[in-house]
C-alpha angles and dihedrals in degrees: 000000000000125000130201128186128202109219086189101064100033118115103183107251095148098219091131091050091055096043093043123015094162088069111021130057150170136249111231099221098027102040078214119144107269108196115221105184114025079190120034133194114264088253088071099051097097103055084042095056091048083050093062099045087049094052099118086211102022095252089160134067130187124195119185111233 
């Protein structure tokens, strides 16, 4: 799997940080998605997967490898 983030789009909402926080995270000033693994273990799929669906304007994007 390999993720992608739009900065752009991102509004801080926060729902991939709390689906995956192995993988997403927050900027402290901005409040803006920080990606942690572009590529995470197979274990974390499936929050990821869930990441991506909450986001509330599909600023991820997951491809299977």
């Amino acid at each position: 799997m390999h993720i992608a983030v739009d900065q752009e789009a991102c509004v801080g909402a926060g729902q991939c940080v709390l689906s995956a926080p192995e993988v997403f995270d927050q900027d402290d000033e901005s409040g803006l998605v920080v990606l942690l693994d572009e590529q995470p273990p197979e274990e974390l799929h499936r929050d990821v997967r869930e990441a991506v669906k909450l986001c509330p304007v599909q600023a991820l994007a997951a491809t299977e490898d």
